[in-house]
N, C-alpha and C positions, 0 to 999 in steps of 0.2 A: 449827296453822299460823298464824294470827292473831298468837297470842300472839308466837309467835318472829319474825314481819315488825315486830310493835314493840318488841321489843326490839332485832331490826338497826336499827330507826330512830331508835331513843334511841340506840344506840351512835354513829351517824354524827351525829345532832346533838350528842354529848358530844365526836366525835373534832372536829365542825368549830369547836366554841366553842375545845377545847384549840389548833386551829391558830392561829383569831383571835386568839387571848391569846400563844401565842409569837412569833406577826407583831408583835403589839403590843412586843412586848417589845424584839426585834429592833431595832425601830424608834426605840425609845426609847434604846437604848445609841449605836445609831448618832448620834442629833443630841447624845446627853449628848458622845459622843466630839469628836462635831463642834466641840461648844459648848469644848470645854476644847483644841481644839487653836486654834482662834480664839481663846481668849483667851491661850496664850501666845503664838500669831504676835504680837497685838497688844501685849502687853506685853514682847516685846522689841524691837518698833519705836518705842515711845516709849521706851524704855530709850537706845537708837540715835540719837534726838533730843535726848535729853537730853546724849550724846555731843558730839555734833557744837555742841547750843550752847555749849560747854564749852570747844571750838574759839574762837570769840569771845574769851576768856580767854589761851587758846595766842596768837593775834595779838595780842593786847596788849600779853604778857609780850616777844616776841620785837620790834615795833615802837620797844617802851618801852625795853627794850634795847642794840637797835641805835641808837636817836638821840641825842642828846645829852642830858644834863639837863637845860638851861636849856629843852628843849622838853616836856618829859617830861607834864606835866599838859595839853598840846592834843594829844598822842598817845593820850592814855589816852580824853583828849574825844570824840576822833573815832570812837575803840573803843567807845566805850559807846554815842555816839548812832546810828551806824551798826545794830547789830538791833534798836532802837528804832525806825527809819524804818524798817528793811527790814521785818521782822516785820506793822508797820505797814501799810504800799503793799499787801504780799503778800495781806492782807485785805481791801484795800479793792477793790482791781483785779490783783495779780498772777497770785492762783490762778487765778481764772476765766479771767485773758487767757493762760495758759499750760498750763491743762484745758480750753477752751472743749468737750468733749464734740462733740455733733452741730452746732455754731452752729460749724463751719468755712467758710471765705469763700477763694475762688482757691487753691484746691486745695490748701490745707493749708496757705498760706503764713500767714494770720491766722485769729484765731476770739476770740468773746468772748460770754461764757454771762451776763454782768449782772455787779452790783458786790456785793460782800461775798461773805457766807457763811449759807447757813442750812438747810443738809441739815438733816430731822429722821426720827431715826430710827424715828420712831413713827408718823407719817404717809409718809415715803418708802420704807417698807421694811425689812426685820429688817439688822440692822447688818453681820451673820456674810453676808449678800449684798452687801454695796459692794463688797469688793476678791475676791472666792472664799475669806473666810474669812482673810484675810490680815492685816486692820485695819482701823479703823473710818477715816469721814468724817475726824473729828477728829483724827488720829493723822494721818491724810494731808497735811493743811495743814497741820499747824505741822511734819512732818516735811522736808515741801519750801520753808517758809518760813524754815527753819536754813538750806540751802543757798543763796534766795536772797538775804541779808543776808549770809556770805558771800564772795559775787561783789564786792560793792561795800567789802567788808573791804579784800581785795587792794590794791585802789587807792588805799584810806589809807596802809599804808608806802610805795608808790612816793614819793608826792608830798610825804611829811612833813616837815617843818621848817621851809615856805616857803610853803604853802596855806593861803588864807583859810577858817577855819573855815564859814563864810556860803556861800562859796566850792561849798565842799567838801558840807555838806550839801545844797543846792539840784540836784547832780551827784546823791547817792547817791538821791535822792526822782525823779530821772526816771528814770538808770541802772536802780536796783531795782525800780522799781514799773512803767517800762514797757516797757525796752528786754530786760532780764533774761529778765521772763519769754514774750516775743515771741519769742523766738529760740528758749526753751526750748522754745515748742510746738511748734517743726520737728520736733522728736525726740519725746520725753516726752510732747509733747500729740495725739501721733498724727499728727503734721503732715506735710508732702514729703517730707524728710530721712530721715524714719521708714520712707514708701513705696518710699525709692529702695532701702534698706536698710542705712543707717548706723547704726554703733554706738557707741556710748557710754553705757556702763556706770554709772558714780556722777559723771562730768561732768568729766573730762579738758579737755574742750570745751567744755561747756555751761558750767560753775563756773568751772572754770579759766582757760581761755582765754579766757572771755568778760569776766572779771573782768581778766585779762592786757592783754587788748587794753585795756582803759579806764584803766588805768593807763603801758600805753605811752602813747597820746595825752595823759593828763595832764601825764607828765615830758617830751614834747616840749613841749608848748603853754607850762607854766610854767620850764620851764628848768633848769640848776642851782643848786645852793646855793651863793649868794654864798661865795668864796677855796675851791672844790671843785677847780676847776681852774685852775691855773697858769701858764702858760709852756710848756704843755705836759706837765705834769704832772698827777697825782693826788696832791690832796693828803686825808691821810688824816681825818676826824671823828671821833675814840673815842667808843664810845657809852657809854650811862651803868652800865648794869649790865650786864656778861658775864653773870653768875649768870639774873639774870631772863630774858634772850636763853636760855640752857638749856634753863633752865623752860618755856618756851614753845613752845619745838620738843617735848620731849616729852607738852606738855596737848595739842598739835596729833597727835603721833603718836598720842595714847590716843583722840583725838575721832575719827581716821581710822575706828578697826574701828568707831565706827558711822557715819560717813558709809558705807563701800565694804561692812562688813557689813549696815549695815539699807538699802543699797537690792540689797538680797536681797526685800526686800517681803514676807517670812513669817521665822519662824523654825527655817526648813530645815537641819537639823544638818549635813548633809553642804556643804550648798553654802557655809553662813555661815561652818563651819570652813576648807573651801576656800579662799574670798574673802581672810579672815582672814590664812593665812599666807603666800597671794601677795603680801599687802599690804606683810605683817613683813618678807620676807625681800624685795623691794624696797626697803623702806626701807633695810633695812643695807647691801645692793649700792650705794645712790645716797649711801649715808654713806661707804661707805670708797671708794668712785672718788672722788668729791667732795674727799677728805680728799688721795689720789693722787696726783691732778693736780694739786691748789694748790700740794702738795709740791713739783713737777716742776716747775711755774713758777713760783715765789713762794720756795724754798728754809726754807721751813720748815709748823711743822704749824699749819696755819690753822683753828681752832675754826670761823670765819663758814663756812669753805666747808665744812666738814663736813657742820656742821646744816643751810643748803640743799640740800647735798647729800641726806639724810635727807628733806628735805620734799618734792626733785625723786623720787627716789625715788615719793614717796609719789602725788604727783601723776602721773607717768609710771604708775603701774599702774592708775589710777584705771579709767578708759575699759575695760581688759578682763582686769579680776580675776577674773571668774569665767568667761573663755572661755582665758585661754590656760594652759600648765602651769605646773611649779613652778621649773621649768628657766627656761620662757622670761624667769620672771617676775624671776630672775636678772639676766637680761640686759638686762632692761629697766630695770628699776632701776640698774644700771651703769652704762649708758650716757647716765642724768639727769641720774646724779654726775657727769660728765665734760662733758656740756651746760650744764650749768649754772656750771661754772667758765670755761667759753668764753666764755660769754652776758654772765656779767659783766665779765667782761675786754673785751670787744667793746666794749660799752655804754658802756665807762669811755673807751675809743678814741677813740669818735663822740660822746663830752659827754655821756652821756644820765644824768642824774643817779639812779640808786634808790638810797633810802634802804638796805631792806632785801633788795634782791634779788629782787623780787615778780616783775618782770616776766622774768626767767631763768626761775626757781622753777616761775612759775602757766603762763606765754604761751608758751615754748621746750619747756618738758620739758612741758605740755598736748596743745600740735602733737606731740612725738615719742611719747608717751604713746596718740594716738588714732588717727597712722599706725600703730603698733607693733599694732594689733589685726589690720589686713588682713597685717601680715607673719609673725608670730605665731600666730596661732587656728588652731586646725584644723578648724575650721568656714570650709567652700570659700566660701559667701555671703560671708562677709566680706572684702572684698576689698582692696588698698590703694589699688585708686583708687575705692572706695566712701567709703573711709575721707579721703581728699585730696579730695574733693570738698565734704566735708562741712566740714573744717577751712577750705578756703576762701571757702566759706558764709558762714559763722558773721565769717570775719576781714574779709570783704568788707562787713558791714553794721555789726558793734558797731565795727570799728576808726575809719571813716567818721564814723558818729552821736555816739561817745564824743568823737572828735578836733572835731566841730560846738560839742558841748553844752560844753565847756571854754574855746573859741574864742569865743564866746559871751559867756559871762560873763568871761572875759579883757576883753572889748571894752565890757562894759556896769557891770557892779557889779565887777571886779575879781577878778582869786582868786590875786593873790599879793601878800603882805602887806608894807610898806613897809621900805627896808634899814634904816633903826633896829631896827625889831622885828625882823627876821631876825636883827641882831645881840646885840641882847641879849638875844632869848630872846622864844618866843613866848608861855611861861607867865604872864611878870608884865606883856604886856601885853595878852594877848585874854582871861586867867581872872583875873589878881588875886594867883595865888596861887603857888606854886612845886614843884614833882616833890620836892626833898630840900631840906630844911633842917635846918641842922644850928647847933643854940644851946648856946652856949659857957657857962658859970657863970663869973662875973665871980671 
């Protein structure tokens, strides 16, 4: 009798080591699994980053493009130093003023967590816990710091041709670094906007419009381009390379699937593919309404309003790619093409000079883009006057601030640059140097 109670007893201490040991195992597969879907969430979000900077590129070409040559090397200036400041600001104050976390101030409206950055993964916690596995600390800032460099992009084509470079950087250094990401935290940073239950998706509003509205107040405050308007008339400015104008609407449409796919914030097969082709098939809707209309009113096939077209598009889906269908997403992009050709015509009505169209493109088809989610979605919360509250928001304090901070410097150091140099060219007298030359062999 002895013997057989221990031998039941070794048996149950062998069955319970064998359970600890498959627990253990168990456990083990699960974090390896864990461990490897974090790392591709996270490496397709910088992959997505790397998109969207790339976008930077797409504005250049399309800018450089559209404005004359004799300007071409203070458009390319402005391209370049603008996600240099932004990027910049974005670390030193924007993140934290537009993540401020738990340091919220008057119920969401401001918050501000300190200056810079310095999460450390070793002392604050395993990294696979910052977002649920989604991406690291690191991957988060420079993701949201492509967006907001950007915002302040936009406003470089409005105002080109005619803007003091000094001007124009001193704008994109408060714009980006304070005003950008203040507004973002309505939303994004958990702020009111977010409580009341407004959407916005990858930034229809937030990016777009917000960047829109600062480039509207820019092209009021500075004016047109000297002989732009006539007698009543529009008189036309060829820009310097069509080609490069191409190029640049499609580096903008490639940077889209990572703006609209990586704020998916993982890399969820179903939904990034989702996002993805609402984005696509927007773009072609807001390409060929675009292309349409110009037709209709213009009596021929207009390349300029195509490609805004495509970019209205792109921007009109922005705010709810991944809520509304594939149908509506149709419709929405159609309906950018055909705003967007309004918007310019309008503008050209009332004097208002854009260079490249920014302010139709980002500020018209942004608004119709982030009402289009309360009419659209089939998600009943989202509502359109959820959605019209929030667009008025947003247009009620950057239009205001942008139209202050330009007003401003109009009245103290200047930002538009003297009629010699509008007329000959702002290259060979703010850089020295020239967009195209071309040397002949004697």
């Amino acid at each position: 009798m002895t013997e057989f109670l221990l031998k039941a007893n070794e048996d149950t201490v062998s069955f319970s080591n064998l359970s600890v040991e498959l627990t253990t195992k168990v456990v083990d597969a699960a974090s390896i699994g864990a461990e490897a879907l974090f790392t591709a969430n996270n490496l397709w979000m910088m992959l997505a980053t790397a998109m969207v900077f790339l976008m930077h590129l797409g504005f250049a070409g399309v800018e450089a493009g559209f404005g004359q040559s004799k300007n071409t090397v203070n458009i390319l200036f402005k391209n370049t130093i603008t996600p240099l400041i932004g990027i910049f600001t974005y670390f030193i104050v924007g993140f934290n003023l537009m993540y401020p976390g738990d340091f919220n101030l008057f119920s969401g409206v401001l918050g501000f967590s300190g200056f810079g950055i310095g999460f450390d993964p070793v002392t604050d916690g395993a990294s696979i816990g910052y977002a649920n596995g989604g991406y690291t600390y690191w991957t988060d800032f420079l993701f949201q710091a492509m967006f907001a460099a950007t915002a302040a992009t936009i406003v470089s084509g409005a105002v080109a041709e005619r803007v003091k470079v000094s001007g124009y950087m001193i704008f994109t250094l408060i714009y980006v670094g304070l005003v950008y990401p203040f507004l973002g935290s309505w939303k994004w940073g958990g702020g009111w906007l977010n409580e009341l239950g407004f959407y916005d998706f990858a930034g229809s509003t937030l990016v777009h419009s917000v960047g829109g509205w600062g480039a509207l107040a820019g092209i009021i405050v500075i004016g047109p381009r000297l002989g732009k308007y006539v007698n009543g008339k529009v008189i036309d400015k060829p820009g310097a390379s069509v080609p490069l104008a191409v190029i640049g609407v499609f580096l903008l449409w490639f940077g889209w699937f990572g703006f609209n796919g990586g704020s998916v914030l993982s890399a969820n097969p179903d939904l990034v593919s989702f996002v993805l082709v609402t984005t696509s098939l927007a773009a072609t809707a807001g390409g060929l309404l675009g292309f349409f209309t110009a037709y209709i009113l213009f009596k021929r096939m207009d390349l300029a309003m195509a490609m805004n077209g495509i970019l209205a598009g792109l921007v009109g889906i922005t705010a709810g790619a991944d809520v509304v269908s594939v149908n509506s997403s149709l419709i929405i992009g159609a309906v950018a093409g055909v705003l967007v050709v309004l918007s310019s015509v309008l503008l050209d009505k009332i004097k208002l000079d854009d260079v490249v169209g920014a302010v139709s493109v980002h500020l018209t088809c942004g608004i119709w883009g982030t009402l289009a989610v309360g009419v659209f979605s089939s998600n009943a919360e989202l509502t359109f006057i959820k959605q019209l509250y929030g667009v008025l928001a947003y247009g009620a304090v950057a239009f205001p601030v942008a139209f202050a901070i330009f007003y401003i410097l109009k009245k103290t150091i200047g930002i538009r640059v003297s009629e010699q140099h509008e007329i000959e060219g702002l290259d060979s007298h703010e850089h020295g140097i020239r967009g195209y030359t071309i040397i002949y062999d004697d």
